[in-house]
C-alpha positions as CSV (number, residue, x, y, z in Angstrom):
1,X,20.5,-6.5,-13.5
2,X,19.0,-3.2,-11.2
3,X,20.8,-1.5,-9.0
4,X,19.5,-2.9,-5.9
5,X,19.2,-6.9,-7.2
6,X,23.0,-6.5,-7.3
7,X,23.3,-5.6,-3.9
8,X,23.2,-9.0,-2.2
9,X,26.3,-9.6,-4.1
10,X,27.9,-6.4,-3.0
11,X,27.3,-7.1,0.5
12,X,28.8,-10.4,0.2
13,X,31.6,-9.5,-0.9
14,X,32.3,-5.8,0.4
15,X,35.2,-5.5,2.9
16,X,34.4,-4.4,6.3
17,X,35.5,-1.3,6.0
18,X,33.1,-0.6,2.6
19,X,30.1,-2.5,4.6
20,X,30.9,0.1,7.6
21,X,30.9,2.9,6.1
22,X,27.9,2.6,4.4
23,X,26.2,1.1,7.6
24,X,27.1,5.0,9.5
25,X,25.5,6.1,6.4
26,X,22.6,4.2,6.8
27,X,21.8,5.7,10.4
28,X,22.8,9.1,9.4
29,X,20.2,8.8,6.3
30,X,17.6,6.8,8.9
31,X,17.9,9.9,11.6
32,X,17.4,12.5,9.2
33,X,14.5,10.8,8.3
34,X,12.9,10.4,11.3
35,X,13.2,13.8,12.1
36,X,11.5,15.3,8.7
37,X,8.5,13.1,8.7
38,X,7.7,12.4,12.5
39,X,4.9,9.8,13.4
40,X,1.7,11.8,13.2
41,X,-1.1,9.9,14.4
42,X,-2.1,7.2,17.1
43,X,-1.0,3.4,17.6
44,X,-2.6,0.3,17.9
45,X,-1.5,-2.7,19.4
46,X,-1.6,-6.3,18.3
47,X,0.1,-9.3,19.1
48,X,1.4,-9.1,15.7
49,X,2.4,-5.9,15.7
50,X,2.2,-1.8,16.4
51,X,0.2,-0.1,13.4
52,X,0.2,3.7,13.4
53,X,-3.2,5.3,12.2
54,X,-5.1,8.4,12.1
55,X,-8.4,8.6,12.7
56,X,-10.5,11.7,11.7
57,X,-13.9,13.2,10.5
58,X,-17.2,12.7,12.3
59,X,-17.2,9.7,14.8
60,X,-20.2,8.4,13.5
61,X,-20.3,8.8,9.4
62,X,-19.3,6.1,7.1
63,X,-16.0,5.0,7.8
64,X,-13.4,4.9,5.3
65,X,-9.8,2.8,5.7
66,X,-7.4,4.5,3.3
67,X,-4.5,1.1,3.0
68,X,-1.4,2.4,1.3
69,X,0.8,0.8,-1.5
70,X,4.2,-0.3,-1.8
71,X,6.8,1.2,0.1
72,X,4.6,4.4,1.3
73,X,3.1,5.2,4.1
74,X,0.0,7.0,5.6
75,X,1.3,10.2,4.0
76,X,0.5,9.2,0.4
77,X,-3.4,9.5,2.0
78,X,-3.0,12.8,4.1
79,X,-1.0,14.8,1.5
80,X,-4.2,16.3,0.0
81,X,-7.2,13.4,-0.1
82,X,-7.9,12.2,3.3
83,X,-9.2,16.3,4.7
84,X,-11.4,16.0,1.8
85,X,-13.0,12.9,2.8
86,X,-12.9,13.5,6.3
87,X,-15.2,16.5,5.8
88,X,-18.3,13.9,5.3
89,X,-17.0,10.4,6.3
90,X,-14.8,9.1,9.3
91,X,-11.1,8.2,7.8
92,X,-8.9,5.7,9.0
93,X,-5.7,6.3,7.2
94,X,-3.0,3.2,8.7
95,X,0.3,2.5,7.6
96,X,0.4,-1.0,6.5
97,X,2.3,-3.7,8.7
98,X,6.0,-3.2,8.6
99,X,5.2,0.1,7.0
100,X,6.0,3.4,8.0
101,X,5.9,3.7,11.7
102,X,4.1,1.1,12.0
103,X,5.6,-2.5,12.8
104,X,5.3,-6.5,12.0
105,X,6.4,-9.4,14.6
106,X,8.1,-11.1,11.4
107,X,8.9,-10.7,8.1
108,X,6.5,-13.7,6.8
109,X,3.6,-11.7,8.1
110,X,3.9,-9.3,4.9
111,X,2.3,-12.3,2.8
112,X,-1.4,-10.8,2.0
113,X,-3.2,-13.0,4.2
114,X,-1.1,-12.2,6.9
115,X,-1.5,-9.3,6.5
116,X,-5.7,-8.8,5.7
117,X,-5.9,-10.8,9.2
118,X,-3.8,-7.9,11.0
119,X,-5.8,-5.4,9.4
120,X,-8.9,-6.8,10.1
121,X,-7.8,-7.5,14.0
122,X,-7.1,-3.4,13.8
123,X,-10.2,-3.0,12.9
124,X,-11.9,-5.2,15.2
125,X,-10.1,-3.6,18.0
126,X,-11.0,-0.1,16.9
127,X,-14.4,-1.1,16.5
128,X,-14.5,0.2,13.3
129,X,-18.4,-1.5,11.6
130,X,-18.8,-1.7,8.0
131,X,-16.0,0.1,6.6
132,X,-15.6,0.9,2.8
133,X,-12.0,0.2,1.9
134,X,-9.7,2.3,-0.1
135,X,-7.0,0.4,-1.4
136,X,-3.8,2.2,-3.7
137,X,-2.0,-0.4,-5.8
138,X,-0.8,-3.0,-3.1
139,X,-3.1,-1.9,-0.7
140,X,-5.8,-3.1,-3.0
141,X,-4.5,-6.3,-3.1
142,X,-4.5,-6.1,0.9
143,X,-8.3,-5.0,0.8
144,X,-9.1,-7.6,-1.0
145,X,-7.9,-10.2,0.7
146,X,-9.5,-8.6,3.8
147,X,-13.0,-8.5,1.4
148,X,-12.0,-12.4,0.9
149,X,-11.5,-12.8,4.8
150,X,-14.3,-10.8,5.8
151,X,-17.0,-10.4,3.5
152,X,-19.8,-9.6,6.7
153,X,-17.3,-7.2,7.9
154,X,-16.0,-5.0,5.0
155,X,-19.1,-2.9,3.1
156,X,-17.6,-2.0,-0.4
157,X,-14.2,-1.4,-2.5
158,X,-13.3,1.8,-4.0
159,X,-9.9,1.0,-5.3
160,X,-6.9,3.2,-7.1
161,X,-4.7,1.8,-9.6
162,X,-5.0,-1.7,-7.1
163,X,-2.5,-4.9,-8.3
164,X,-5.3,-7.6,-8.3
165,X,-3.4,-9.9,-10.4
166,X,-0.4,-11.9,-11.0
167,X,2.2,-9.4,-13.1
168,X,4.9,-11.1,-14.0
169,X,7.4,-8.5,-15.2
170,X,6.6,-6.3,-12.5
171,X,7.9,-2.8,-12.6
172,X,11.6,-2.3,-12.8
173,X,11.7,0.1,-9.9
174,X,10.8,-2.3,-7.9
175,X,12.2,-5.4,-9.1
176,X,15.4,-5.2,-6.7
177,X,13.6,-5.1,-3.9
178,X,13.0,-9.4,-4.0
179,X,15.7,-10.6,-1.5
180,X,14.2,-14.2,-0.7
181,X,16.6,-14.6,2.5
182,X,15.4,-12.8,5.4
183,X,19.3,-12.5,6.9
184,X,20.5,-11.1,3.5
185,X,17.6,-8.6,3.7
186,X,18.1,-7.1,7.0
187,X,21.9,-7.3,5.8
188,X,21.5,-5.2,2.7
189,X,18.9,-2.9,5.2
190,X,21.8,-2.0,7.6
191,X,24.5,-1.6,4.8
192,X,23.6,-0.7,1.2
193,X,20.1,-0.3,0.2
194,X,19.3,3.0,1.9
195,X,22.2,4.6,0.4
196,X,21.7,3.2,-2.5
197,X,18.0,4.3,-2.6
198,X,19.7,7.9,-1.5
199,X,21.4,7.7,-5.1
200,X,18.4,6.3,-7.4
201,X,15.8,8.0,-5.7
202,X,15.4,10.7,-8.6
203,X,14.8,8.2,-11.5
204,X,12.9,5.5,-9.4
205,X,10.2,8.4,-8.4
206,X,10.1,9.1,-12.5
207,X,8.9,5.9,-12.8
208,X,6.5,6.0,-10.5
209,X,4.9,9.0,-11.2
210,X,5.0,9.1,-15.0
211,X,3.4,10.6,-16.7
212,X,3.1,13.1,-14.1
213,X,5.9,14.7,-11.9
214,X,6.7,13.8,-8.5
215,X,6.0,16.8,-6.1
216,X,8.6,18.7,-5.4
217,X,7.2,18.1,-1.2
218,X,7.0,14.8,-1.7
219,X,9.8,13.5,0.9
220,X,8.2,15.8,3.5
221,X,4.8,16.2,3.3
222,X,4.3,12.5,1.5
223,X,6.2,10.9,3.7
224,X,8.7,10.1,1.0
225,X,12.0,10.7,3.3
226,X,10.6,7.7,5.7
227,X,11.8,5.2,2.7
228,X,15.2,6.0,3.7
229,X,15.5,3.6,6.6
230,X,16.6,0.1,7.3
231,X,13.3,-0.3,8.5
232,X,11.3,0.2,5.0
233,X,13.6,-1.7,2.8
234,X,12.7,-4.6,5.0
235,X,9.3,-4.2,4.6
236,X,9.0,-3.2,1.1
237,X,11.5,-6.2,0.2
238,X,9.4,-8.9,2.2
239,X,6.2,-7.1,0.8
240,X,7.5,-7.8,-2.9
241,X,9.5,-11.5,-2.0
242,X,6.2,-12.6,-0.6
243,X,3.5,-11.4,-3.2
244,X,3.9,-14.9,-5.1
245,X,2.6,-16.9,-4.6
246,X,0.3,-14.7,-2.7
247,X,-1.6,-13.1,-5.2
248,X,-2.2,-16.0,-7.8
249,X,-3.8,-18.0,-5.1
250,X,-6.0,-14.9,-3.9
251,X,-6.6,-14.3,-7.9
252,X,-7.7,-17.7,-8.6
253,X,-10.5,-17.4,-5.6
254,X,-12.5,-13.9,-7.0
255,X,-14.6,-16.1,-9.0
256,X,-16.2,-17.5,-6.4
257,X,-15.5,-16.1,-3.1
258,X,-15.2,-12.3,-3.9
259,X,-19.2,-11.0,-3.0
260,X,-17.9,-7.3,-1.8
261,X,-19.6,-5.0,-4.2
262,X,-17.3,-1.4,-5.5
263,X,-15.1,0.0,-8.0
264,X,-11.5,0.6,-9.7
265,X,-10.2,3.4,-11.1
266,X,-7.3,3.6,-12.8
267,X,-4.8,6.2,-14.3
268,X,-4.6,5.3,-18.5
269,X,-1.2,6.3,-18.6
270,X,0.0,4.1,-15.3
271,X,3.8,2.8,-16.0
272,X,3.3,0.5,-12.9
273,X,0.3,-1.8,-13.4
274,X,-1.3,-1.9,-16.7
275,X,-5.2,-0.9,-16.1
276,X,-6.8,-3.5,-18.4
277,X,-4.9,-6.8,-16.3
278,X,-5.4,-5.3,-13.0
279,X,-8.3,-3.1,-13.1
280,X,-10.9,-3.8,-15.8
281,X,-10.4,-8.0,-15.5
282,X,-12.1,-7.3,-12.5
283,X,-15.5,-5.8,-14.0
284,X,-16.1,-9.7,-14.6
285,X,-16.4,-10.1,-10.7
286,X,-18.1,-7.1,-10.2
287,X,-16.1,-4.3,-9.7
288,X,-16.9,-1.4,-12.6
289,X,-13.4,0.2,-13.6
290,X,-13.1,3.3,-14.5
291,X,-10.0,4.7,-17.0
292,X,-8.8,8.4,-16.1
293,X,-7.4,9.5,-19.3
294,X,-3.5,11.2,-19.0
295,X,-3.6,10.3,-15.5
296,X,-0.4,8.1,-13.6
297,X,-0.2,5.2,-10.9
298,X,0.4,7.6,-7.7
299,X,-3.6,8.8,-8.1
300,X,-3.8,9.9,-4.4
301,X,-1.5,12.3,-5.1
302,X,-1.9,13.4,-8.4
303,X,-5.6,13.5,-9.0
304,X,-7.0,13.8,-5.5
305,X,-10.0,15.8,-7.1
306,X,-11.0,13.0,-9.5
307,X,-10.3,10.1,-6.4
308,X,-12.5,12.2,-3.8
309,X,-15.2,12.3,-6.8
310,X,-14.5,8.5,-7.6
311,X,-14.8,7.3,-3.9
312,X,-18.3,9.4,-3.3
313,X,-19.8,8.0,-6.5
314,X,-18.3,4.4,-5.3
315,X,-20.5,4.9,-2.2
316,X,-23.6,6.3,-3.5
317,X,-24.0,3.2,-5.4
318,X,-22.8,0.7,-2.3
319,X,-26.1,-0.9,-1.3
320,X,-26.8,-1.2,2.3
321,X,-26.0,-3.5,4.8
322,X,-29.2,-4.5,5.1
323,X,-29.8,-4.7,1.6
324,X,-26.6,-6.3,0.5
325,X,-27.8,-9.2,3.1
326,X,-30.9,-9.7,1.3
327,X,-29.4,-10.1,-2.0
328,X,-27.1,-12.4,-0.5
329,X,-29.9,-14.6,1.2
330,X,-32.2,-14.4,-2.5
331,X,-28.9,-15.1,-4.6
């Protein structure tokens, strides 16, 4: 059993006194937080929620919409790829719903559907036309189901290290983050996970980043300190409680609902999601992958050379609107 799946049982059974202190802890930890990795950009708001974005490069090139993965933020983007890109293309870099400072009416609205149709509505309301969109592991399973929702509105894929299917045994940093009660989630939030992810930080970010090492910035300038609120263990534990069924049903519909054209790449070496399941299964619905030998899961930051590179080349071979229409109509 991990660290955090035990919690729920912890906080049952803790005395007040245990679940108090650890609650004072838990705002101390949030505060600091807050205060190292303020909110950087603008917000938009829905009617199911406040997302926090940044918006920069020229108004009127090829907009790109960086989506984040699990439990990050905006900051996995802006550490070192988004400037590059913003040199030639307008970047919208969000934090997800729930995510960072961004916010969600409910916790039901982290289901993938959910929340492609917030997304979308963002975009809509930003009046952001034909984006290309950049997905990271979650967040490509997000932009696809907003390529599923809206295939007229999205122009192409260029995904990193993207969960596109079902993985059963998941990754064990993550696994104690499924709490499938929402009243023992926002419990554990207030009292023991944030402490707890205090203690395990160290080996979880390992994990994530093996081979490779986690910089030693990454709390500040990636945004890292931000997963040490009540906030973000809500919505990384609804994000991972409501992925299934989520992502076999969205799996099961590529075949013949998936028409937005792109590309995967994927670090060989990724301890996280195994590139041949998640990225090169999806060459037969025609997305080329590409393999980045000695290369990790957390490509943004690791390899934001080879992703710049990777997302140009993705676009370069995007066919137009107009053309992608026409093959539509002839096919």
């Amino acid at each position: 059993m991990s660290a955090l799946s035990s919690l729920a049982l912890i906080a049952l059974a803790a005395p007040a006194a245990l679940l108090g202190a650890s609650h004072l802890k838990t705002r101390k930890l949030a505060r600091e937080a807050r205060a190292l990795v303020p909110p950087i950009g603008q917000f938009c708001n829905t009617a199911r929620g406040r997302i926090h974005y940044i918006d920069i490069g020229p108004r009127h090139a090829q907009p790109l919409v960086l989506i984040h993965g699990l439990s990050g933020q905006l900051q996995h983007f802006t550490y070192a790829l988004a400037e590059r890109l913003a040199q030639d293309y307008r970047v919208i870099a969000l934090d997800r719903p729930g995510c960072g400072y961004s916010t969600r009416a409910s916790d039901a609205l982290a289901r993938l559907p959910e929340q492609a149709k917030t997304l979308c509505g963002v975009l809509d309301q930003l009046g952001i036309d034909q984006p290309v969109l950049v997905g990271h592991s979650l967040g490509g399973a997000v932009s696809l189901a907003m390529a599923l929702l809206a295939p007229d509105k999205i122009r192409g894929l260029a995904l990193l290290a993207p969960l596109t299917h079902p993985s059963p045994q998941g990754a064990e940093a993550f696994k104690g983050l499924i709490v499938h009660t929402s009243v023992m989630r926002h419990l554990m939030a207030q009292t023991v996970a944030v402490p707890t992810a205090e203690r395990t930080a160290a080996p979880v970010l390992d994990q994530i980043f093996a081979p490779e090492t986690c910089p030693d910035d990454f709390l500040t300038k990636a945004g890292g300190a931000l997963g040490l609120r009540p906030e973000s263990f809500v919505a990384a534990s609804a994000d991972a409680s409501f992925l299934y069924p989520a992502i076999e049903i969205q799996a099961a519909r590529y075949t013949k609902e998936l028409q937005t054209p792109g590309a995967i790449l994927f670090g060989a070496e990724d301890a996280i999601l195994a590139p041949k399941t998640q990225g090169q299964a999806m060459e037969s619905y025609g997305l080329n992958c590409q393999i980045a030998p000695d290369h990790g899961h957390m490509l943004p930051i690791t390899a934001p050379d080879l992703c710049d590179r990777f997302i140009r080349a993705t676009l370069q071979a995007l066919p137009s609107h107009t053309q992608r229409a026409k093959n539509q109509e002839n096919s």
